[in-house]
C-alpha positions in Angstrom: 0.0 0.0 0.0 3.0 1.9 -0.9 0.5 5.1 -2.5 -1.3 5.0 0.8 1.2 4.8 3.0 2.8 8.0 1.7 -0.2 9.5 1.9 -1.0 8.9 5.5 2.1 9.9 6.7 1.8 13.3 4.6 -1.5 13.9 6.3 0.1 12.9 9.8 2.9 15.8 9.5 0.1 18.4 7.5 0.6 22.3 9.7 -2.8 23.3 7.5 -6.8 22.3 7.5 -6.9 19.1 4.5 -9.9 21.3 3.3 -7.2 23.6 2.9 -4.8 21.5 0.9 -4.3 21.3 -2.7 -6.1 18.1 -4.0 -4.6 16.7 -7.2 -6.8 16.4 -10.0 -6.9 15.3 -13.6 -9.8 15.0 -16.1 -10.1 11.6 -18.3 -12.7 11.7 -21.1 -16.1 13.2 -19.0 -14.6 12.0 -16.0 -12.8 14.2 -13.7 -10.2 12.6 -11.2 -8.7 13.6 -7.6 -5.9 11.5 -5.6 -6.1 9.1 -8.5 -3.1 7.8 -9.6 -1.8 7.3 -13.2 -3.8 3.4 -14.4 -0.9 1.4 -15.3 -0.8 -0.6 -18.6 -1.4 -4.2 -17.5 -4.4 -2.7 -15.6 -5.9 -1.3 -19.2 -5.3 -4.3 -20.8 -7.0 -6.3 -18.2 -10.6 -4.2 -18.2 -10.6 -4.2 -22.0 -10.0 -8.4 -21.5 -13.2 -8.1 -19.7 -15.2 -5.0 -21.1 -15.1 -6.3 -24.7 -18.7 -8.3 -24.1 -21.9 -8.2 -26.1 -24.9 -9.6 -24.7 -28.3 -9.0 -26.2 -31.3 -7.4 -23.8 -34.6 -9.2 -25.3 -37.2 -6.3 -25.8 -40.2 -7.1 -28.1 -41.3 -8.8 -31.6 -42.0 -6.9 -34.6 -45.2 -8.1 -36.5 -42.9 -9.9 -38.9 -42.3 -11.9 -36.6 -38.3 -10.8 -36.6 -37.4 -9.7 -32.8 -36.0 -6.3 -31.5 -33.4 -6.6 -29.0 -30.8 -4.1 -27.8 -27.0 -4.6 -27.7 -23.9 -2.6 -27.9 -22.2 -1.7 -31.2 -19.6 0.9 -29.9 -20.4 2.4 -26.9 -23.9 2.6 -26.0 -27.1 0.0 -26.3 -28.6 0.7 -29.4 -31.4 -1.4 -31.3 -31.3 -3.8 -33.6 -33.2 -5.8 -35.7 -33.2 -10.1 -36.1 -35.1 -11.5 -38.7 -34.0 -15.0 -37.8 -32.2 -17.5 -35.5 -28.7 -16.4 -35.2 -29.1 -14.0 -37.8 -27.3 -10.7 -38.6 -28.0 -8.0 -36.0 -29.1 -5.0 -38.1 -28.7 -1.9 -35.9 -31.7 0.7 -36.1 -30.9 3.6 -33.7 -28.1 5.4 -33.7 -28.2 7.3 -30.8 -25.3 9.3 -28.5 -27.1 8.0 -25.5 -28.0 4.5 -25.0 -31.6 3.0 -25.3 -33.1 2.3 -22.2 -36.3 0.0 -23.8 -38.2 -0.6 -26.9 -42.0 -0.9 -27.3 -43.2 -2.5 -30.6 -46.3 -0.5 -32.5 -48.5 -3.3 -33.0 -49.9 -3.5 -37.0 -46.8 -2.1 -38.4 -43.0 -2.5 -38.6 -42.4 0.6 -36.4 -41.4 1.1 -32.6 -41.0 3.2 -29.8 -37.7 3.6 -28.6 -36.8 4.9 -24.8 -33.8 7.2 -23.9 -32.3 9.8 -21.4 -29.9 12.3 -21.8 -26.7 12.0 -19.9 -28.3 9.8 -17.5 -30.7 12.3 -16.5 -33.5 9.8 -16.5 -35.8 12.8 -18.2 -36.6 9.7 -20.7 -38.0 10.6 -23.9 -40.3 8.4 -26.1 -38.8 8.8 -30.2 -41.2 6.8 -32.6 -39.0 5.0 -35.1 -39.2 2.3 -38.2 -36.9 0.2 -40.1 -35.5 3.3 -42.0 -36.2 6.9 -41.5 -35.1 9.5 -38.4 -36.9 8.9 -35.2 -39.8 11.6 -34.0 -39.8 12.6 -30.5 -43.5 12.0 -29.2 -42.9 13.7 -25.9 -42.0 17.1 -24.4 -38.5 17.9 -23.3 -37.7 18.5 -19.9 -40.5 15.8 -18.6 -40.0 11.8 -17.3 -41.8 9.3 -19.3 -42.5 5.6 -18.2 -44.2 2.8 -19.1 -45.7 2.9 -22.5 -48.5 0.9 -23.3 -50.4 0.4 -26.6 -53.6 -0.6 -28.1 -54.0 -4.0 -30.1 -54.3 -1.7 -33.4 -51.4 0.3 -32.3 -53.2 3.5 -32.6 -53.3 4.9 -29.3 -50.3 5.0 -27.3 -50.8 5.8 -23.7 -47.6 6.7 -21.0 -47.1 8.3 -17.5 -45.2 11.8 -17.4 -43.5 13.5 -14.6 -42.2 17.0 -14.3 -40.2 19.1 -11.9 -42.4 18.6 -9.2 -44.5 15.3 -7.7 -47.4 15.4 -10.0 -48.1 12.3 -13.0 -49.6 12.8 -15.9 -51.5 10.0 -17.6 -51.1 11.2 -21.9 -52.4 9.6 -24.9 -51.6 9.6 -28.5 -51.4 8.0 -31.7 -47.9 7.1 -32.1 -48.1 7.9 -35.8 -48.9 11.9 -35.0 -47.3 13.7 -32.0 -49.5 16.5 -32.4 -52.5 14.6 -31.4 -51.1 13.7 -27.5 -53.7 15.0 -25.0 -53.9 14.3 -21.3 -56.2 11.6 -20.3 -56.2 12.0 -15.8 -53.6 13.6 -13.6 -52.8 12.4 -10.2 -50.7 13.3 -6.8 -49.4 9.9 -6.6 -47.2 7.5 -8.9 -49.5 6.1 -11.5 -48.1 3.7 -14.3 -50.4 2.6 -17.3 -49.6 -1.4 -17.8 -52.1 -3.0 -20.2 -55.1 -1.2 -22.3 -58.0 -2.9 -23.1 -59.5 -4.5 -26.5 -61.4 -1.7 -27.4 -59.4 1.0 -25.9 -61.9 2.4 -23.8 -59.9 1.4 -20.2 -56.5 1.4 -19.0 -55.2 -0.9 -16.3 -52.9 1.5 -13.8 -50.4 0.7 -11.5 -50.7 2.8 -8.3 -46.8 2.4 -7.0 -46.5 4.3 -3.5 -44.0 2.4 -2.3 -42.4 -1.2 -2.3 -45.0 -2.0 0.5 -47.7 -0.3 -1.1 -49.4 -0.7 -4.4 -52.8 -1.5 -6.2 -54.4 -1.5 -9.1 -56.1 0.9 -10.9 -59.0 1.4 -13.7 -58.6 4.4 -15.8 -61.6 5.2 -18.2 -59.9 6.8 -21.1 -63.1 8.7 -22.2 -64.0 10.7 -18.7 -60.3 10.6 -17.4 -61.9 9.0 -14.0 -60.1 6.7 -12.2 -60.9 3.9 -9.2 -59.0 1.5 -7.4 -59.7 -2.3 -8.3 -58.5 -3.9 -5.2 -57.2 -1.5 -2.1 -54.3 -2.3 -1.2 -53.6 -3.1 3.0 -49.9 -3.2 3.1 -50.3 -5.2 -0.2 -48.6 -5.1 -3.5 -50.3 -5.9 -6.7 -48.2 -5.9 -10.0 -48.1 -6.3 -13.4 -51.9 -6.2 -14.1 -52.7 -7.2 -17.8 -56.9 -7.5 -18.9 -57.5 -11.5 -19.9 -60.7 -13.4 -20.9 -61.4 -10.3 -23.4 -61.0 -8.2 -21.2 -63.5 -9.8 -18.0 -60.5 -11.4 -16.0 -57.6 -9.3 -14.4 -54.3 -11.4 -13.9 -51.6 -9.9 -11.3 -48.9 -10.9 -9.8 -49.5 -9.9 -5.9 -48.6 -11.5 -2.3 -51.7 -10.7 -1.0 -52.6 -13.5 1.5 -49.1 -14.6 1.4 -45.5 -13.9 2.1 -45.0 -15.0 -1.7 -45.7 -12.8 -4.9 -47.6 -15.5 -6.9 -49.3 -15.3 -10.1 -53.4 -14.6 -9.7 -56.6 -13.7 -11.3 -59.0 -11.1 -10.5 -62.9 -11.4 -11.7 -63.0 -7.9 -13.3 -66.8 -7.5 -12.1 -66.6 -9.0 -9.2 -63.0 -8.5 -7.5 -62.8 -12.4 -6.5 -59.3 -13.4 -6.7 -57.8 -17.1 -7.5 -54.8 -18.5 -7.6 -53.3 -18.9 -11.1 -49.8 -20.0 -9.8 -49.2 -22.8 -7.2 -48.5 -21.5 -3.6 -44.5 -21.7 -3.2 -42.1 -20.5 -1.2 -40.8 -18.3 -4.1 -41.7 -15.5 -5.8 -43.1 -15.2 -9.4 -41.2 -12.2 -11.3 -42.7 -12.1 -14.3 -45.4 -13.2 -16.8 -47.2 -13.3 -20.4 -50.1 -14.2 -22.1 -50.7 -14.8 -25.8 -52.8 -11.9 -27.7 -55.4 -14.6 -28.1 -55.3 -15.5 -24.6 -54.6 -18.9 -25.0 -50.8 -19.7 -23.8 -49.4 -18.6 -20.2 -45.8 -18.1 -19.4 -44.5 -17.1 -16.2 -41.1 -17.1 -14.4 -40.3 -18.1 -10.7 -37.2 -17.1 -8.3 -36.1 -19.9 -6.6 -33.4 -18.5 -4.8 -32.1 -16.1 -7.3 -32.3 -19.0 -10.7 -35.4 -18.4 -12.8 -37.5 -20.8 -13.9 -40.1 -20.5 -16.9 -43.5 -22.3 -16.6 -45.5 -22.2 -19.7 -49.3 -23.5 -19.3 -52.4 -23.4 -21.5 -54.0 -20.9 -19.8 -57.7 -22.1 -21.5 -57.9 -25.2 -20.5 -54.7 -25.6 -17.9 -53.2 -28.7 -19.7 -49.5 -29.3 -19.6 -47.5 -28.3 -22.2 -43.8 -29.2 -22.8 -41.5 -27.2 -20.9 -38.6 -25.1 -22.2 -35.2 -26.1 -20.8 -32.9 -23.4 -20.0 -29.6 -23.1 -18.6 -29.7 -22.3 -15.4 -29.8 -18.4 -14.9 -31.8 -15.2 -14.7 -34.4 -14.7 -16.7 -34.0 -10.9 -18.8 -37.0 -10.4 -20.8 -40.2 -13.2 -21.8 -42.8 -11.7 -24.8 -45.0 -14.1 -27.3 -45.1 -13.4 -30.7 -48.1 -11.3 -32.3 -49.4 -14.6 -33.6 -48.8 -16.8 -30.5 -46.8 -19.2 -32.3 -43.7 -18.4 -30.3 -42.2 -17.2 -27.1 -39.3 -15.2 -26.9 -37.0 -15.5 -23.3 -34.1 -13.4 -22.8 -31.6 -14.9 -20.0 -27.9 -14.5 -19.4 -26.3 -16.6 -17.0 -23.0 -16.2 -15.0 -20.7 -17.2 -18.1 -22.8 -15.8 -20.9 -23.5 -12.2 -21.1 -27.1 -12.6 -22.1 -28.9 -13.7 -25.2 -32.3 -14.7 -26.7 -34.2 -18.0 -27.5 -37.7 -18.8 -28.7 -39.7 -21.6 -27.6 -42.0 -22.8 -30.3 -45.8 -23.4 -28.9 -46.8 -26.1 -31.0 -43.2 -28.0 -31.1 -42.2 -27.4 -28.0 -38.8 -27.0 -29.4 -36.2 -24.1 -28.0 -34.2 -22.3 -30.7 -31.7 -20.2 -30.1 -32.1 -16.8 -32.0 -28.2 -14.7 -30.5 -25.0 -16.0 -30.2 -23.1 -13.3 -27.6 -19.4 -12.6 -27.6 -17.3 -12.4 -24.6 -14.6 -10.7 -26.7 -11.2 -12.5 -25.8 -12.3 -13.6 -22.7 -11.7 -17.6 -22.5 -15.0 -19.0 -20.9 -12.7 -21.8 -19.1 -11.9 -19.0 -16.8 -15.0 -17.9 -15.8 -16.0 -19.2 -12.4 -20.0 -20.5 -11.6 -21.0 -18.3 -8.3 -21.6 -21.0 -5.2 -24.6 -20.2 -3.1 -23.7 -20.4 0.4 -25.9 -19.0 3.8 -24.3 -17.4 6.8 -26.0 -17.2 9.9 -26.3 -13.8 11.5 -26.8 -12.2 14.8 -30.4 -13.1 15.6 -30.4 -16.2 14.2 -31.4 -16.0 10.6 -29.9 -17.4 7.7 -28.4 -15.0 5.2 -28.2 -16.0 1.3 -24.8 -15.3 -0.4 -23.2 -15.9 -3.8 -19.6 -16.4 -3.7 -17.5 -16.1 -6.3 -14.2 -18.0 -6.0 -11.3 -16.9 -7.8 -9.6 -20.6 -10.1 -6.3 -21.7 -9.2 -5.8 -20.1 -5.4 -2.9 -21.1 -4.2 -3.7 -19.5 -0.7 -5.6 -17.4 1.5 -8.1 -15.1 -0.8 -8.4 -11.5 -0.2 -12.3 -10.7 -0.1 -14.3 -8.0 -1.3 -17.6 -8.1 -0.3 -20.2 -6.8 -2.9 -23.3 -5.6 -1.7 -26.4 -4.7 -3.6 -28.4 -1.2 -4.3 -32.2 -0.9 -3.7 -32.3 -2.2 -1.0 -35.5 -3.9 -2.0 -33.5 -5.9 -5.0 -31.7 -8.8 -5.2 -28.1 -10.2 -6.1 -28.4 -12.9 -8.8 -26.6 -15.7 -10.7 -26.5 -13.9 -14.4 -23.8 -12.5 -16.1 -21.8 -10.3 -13.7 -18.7 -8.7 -15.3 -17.4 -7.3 -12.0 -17.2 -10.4 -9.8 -15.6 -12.5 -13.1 -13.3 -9.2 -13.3 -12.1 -9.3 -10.1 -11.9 -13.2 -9.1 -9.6 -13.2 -12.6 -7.9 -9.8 -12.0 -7.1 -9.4 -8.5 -7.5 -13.3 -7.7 -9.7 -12.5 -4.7 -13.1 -14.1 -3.8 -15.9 -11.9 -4.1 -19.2 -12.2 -1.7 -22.4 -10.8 -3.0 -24.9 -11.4 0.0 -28.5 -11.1 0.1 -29.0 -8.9 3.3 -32.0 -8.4 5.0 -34.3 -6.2 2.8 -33.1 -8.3 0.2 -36.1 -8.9 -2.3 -37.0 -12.5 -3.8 -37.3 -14.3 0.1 -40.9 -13.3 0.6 -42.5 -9.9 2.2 -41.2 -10.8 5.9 -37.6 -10.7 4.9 -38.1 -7.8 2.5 -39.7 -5.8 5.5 -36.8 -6.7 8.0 -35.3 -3.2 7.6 -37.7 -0.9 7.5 -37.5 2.5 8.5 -35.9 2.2 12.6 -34.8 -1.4 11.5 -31.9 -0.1 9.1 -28.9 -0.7 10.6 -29.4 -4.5 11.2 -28.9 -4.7 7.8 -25.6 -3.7 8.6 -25.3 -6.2 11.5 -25.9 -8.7 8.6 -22.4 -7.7 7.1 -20.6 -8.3 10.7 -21.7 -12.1 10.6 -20.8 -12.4 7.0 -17.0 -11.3 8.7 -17.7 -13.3 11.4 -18.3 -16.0 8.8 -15.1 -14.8 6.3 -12.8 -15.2 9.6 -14.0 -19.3 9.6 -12.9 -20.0 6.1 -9.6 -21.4 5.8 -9.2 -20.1 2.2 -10.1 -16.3 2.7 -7.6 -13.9 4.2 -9.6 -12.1 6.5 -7.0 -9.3 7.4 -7.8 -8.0 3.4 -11.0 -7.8 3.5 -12.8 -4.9 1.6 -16.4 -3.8 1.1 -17.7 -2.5 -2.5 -21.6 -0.9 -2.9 -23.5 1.2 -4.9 -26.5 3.4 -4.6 -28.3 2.0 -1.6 -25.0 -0.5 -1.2 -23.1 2.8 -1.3 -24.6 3.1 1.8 -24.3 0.3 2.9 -20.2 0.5 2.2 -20.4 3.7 3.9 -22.0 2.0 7.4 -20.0 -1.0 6.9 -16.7 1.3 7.1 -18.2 2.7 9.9 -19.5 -0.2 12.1 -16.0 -2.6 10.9 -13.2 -0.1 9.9 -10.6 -2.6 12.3 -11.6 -5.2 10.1 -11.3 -4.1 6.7 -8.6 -3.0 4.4 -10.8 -0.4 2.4 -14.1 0.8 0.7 -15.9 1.6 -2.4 -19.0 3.2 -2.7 -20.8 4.5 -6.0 -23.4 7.1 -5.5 -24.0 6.4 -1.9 -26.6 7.9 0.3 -23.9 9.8 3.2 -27.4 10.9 4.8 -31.2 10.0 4.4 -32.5 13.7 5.2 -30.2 15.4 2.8 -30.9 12.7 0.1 -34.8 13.0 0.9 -34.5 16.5 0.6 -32.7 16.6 -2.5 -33.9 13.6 -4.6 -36.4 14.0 -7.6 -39.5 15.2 -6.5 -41.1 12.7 -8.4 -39.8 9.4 -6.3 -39.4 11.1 -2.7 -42.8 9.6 -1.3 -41.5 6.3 -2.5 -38.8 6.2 -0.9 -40.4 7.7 2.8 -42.4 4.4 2.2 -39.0 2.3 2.2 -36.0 4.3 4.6 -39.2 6.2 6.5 -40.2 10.0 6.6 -37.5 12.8 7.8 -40.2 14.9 8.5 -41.1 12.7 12.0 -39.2 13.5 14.8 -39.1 9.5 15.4 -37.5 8.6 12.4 -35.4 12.1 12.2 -34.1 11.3 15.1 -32.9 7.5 13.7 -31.6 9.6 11.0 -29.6 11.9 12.5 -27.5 9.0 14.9 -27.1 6.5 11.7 -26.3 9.2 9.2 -22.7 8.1 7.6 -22.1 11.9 7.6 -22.7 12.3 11.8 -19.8 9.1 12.3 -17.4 9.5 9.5 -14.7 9.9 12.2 -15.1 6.1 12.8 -14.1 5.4 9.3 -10.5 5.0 9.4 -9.1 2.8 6.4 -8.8 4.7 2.6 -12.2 5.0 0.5 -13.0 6.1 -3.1 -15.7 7.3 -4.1 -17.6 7.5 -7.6 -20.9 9.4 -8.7 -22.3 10.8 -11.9 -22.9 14.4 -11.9 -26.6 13.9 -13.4 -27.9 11.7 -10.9 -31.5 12.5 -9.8 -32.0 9.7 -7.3 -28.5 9.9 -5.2 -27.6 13.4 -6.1 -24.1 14.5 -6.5 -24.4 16.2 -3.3 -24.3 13.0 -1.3 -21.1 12.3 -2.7 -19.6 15.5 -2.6 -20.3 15.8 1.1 -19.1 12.5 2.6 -16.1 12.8 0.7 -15.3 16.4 2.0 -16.2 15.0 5.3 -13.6 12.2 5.2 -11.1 14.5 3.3 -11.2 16.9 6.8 -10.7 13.5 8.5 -7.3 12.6 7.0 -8.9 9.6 5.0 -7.3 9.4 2.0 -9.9 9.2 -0.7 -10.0 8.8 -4.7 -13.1 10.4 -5.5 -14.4 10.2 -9.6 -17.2 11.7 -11.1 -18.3 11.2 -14.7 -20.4 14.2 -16.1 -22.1 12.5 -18.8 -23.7 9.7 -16.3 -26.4 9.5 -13.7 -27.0 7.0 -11.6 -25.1 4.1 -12.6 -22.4 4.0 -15.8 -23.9 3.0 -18.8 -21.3 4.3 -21.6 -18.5 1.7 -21.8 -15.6 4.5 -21.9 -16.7 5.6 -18.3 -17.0 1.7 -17.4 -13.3 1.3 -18.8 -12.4 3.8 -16.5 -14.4 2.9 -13.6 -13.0 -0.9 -13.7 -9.6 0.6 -13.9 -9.8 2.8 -11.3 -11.2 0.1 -9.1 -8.8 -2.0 -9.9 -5.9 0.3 -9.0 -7.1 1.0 -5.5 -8.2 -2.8 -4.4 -4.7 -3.4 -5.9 -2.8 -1.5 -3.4 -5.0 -2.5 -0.6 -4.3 -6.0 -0.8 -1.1 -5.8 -1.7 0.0 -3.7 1.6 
């Protein structure tokens, strides 16, 4: 830890403030860099071994029948076109930015394509076809989600947000933007999800937070709106009409700890199961225009697993076998004949199949690239549990770096959301730095995890937070008991809510760690609650609590990384985009002025083309390198 070393003692003999100290800094690209060193060749070489991928991100059919998927050409997703099984990938969009998603205009070759700008997430909706410049359908400076059209793809209805905490519910036909028109406006999030047959109604996700959402019927002619099932603590998802139009199916874990797939009565509300009762969620689902073939994916412990039933008359059909891995996209063909299913596994980067109804037979339609990267070196993740202070069983994936020949050093990779999941697919970063850096890497499944059932999700809640937290001291506790991890280089790598979660892990275990990454951490919940989009900041009150309580302002203020950053006292490096409207900038630029005045030495990047999370593979480059570089010199000291 040569770099570190010098800079500690530097700091130790410093006669002026840190604030007050020159901070070197050097700009890369969009990225700006401070305490950074120079990336060393053999470093380069080794992202580019790893960063040279192309997986393909299943989005929708055309009514060809030839599938839309996105993939990168250069250095951003962009869409392209397949007009058979491991055809040529004609690219459609040519975009600076990339492509979030792609919506196909039923009754015609065309599409709606989905992009921000820098990251922003203002995402704009561009209507495109197989030749021809796209037309932007929305207006600038707004947020638009979830596009949903009719069966005749004339009417194209989407939620909008502006600056402020409003949705708009718009309409239009995708082939004129002049014709959009507001159809309701609400105070809460409101996401259109399916539209019925004759266009007249519009199924609605009310989303208030992760604990909290229903369903919705929108009348498209009076703009009036009423809830189809309130929700008590309850989530209901997904909602999509069936049985022309008199049936509702959901997926929902009300009754249950288990999101399972149900249908409602649309006159009557009565709800039946559609799915069996497990103890796993379903994730996701779809049925055939003519409502006659199901398909719906379950997590069982992270692996999905397709079902595909007759939904009619509920008779078995054959099943498709897939590799085992995490399911990325699943969307039948305009004329039911097939079903499309993205996956990507954790040694293949992503790519698309389609499962013929009548055969039964499973066709492969991509062939990904891993660039030079030789597939015998890629390592299958090993789930292991770990059990934690009260008791409870923690899930982890473990990625073991080949050919140890002693004691690992560990970096301990912990997940954003919180309410999401670490799963087995195609993870770059844990290959990257098994390979790299030869340590093992530990993604674990804290509590608040999603995909173990409501009780777990809910296990850190608002004053619960920090045990959490306590959830990382076992998985020491448990890194200590392995005789093949080195647990005096241990180091702890987060982003967005994980950079949080690096942040309290620093400060709860600096004595037992070597170092810490966090991307676009939260440094304090009232500052990022103040500051976040305007849009989202009820939401998340519903998952960390509400600031504005003198209970939970309170819990605030005494867990805040920014009220115990003396207690961090190992080096940290920071990374954030400047565009970010979830984390803002500001809850990077604060934590690391705060450690700065602290002596910690801390790398701190920030990419002004990005938001939150790097989606441009020159920044990526550079974010892998910069990584590497630092967890270099920590476990080499």
């Amino acid at each position: 830890m040569r770099h570190f070393a010098t800079l500690f003692a530097t700091l130790a003999i410093a006669a002026t403030p840190l604030a007050a100290q020159e901070v070197p800094e050097r700009t890369i690209g969009t990225a700006t860099l401070q305490n950074v060193p120079e990336i060393p060749a053999d470093v380069n070489a080794a992202v580019q071994r790893f960063q040279n991928y192309r997986g393909a991100t299943l989005q929708d059919w055309l009514d060809d029948s030839s599938l839309l998927i996105t993939t990168r050409f250069g250095s951003t997703d962009q869409v392209h076109r397949i007009t058979a099984p491991l055809g040529t990938r004609n690219q459609l969009s040519f975009f600076a930015e990339p492509v979030q998603s792609v919506a196909a205009i039923p009754g015609q070759n065309r599409f709606v394509a989905i992009r921000d700008n820098g990251g922003d997430e203002w995402f704009q909706f561009y209507a495109m076809g197989l030749t021809g410049e796209p037309v932007q359908l929305t207006e600038p400076e707004t947020r638009n989600l979830a596009p949903v059209l009719s069966s005749d793809g004339s009417i194209l209805v989407w939620a909008s947000a502006g600056r402020g905490s409003t949705y708009t519910i718009y309409a239009a036909d995708p082939a004129n933007p002049d014709s959009r028109r507001i159809v309701a406006t609400f105070d809460t999030p409101m996401f259109p999800a399916d539209i019925s047959a004759d266009g007249s109604a519009v199924l609605l996700q009310n989303y208030r937070s992760n604990r909290d959402a229903s369903i919705y019927l929108l009348d498209m002619a009076s703009g009036e709106a009423r809830e189809f099932a309130a929700s008590t603590g309850t989530v209901d998802e997904s909602p999509h009409f069936a049985r022309n139009d008199s049936a509702i199916l959901a997926i929902t874990n009300r009754g249950g700890n288990f999101r399972r797939l149900v249908e409602f009565n649309r006159e009557t509300g009565r709800m039946m199961n559609v799915s069996p009762d497990l103890n796993w969620d379903v994730e996701t689902f779809d049925l055939s225009d003519d409502g006659r073939i199901l398909a719906y994916a379950i997590n069982e412990e992270g692996y999905s697993r397709v079902v595909v039933q007759d939904f009619v008359t509920r008779r078995a059909l054959p099943q498709p076998e897939l590799p085992p891995g995490v399911l990325t996209g699943l969307d039948f063909s305009p004329d039911g004949a097939s079903l499309a299913i993205g996956m990507e596994t954790a040694t293949s980067a992503g790519d698309v199949w389609a499962w013929g109804v009548a055969s039964g037979a499973l066709v492969r339609w991509t062939q990904s690239e891993l660039g030079p990267l030789d597939t015998e070196t890629l390592v299958e993740p090993e789930l292991i549990r770990f059990e934690s202070f009260d008791g409870r069983s923690i899930p982890a994936f473990v990625y073991r770096p080949a050919n140890a020949t002693g004691p690992a050093p560990v970096i301990m990779d912990i997940h954003g959301g919180p309410e999401s999941q670490t799963r087995p697919g195609w993870n770059s970063r844990a290959q990257y730095f098994a390979n790299t850096l030869g340590a093992t890497v530990i993604l674990p499944n804290v509590r608040g995890s999603d995909g173990y059932g409501t009780d777990y999700r809910d296990l850190d809640n608002g004053p619960l937070r920090e045990d959490s937290v306590r959830d990382i001291g076992a998985l020491l506790d448990w890194i200590a008991e392995q005789p093949d991890l080195d647990a005096d280089r241990v180091a702890v790598y987060g982003q967005s809510y994980g950079g949080y979660m690096s942040l309290a892990t620093m400060i709860h275990y600096s004595n037992r760690l070597v170092g810490g990454v966090e991307r676009y951490g939260i440094s304090d919940f009232r500052t990022f609650l103040q500051n976040t989009q305007d849009y989202r900041r009820d939401m998340r009150r519903g998952e960390y609590g509400d600031e504005r309580t003198p209970e939970m302002a309170a819990i605030f203020e005494r867990i805040a990384p920014m009220n115990n950053l003396e207690r961090i006292t190992r080096p940290m490096l920071v990374m954030a985009g400047a565009n970010d409207p979830r984390v803002p900038l500001s809850e990077s630029d604060q934590v690391v002025a705060g450690l700065r005045e602290n002596g910690v030495p801390t790398w701190y990047v920030v990419f002004s083309d990005e938001g939150h999370g790097f989606r441009k593979k020159p920044n990526n480059d550079l974010r892998h390198a910069v990584e590497t570089v630092f967890l270099r010199e920590l476990f080499e000291d």
